[in-house]
C-alpha positions, 0 to 999 in steps of 0.5 A, a space after each residue: 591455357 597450355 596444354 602438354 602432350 607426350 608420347 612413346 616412341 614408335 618401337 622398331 626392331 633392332 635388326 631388318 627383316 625379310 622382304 622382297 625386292 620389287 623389281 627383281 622379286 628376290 629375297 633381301 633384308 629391309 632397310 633398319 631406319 626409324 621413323 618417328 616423325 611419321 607420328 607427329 601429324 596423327 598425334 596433333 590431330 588426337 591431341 586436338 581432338 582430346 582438348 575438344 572432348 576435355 573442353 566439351 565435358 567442362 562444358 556440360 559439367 558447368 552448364 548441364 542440361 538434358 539438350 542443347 536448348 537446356 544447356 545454351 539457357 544455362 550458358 546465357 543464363 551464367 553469361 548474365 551474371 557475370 558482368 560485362 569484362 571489357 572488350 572481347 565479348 
């Protein structure tokens, strides 16, 4: 299976705005820097999320049911059928 994600990049302003200076508690302007791989961690983790909810809903839409002894019967029931296939079972 491959899956392919994509993502808009994280918008910044084009010119630094105001903040304060900690230590001395003047006013200055902000340092302008992008930072977009702050993203990265929180998108993979969406992304997983996303294919377990995409994977879920193939699941319940092939096997159904009205609870989860219901839908293990279908599975087990559709696992009968369709043979051994080698090894990896």
């Amino acid at each position: 299976m491959v899956v392919l994600g994509a993502l808009k990049p994280i918008s910044t302003l084009p010119r630094p705005m105001p903040t304060a200076d900690l230590i001395t508690a003047e006013l200055t302007p902000a340092f302008y820097e992008r930072a977009d791989v702050c993203v990265v961690p929180a998108a993979g983790v969406i992304g997983e999320a996303m294919v377990a909810i995409t994977l879920a809903n193939a699941a319940l839409d092939k096997f159904g049911g009205d609870n989860i002894r219901e839908f293990f019967r279908n599975y087990e029931g559709y696992h009968k059928t369709i043979g051994p296939r080698g090894d990896w079972q």
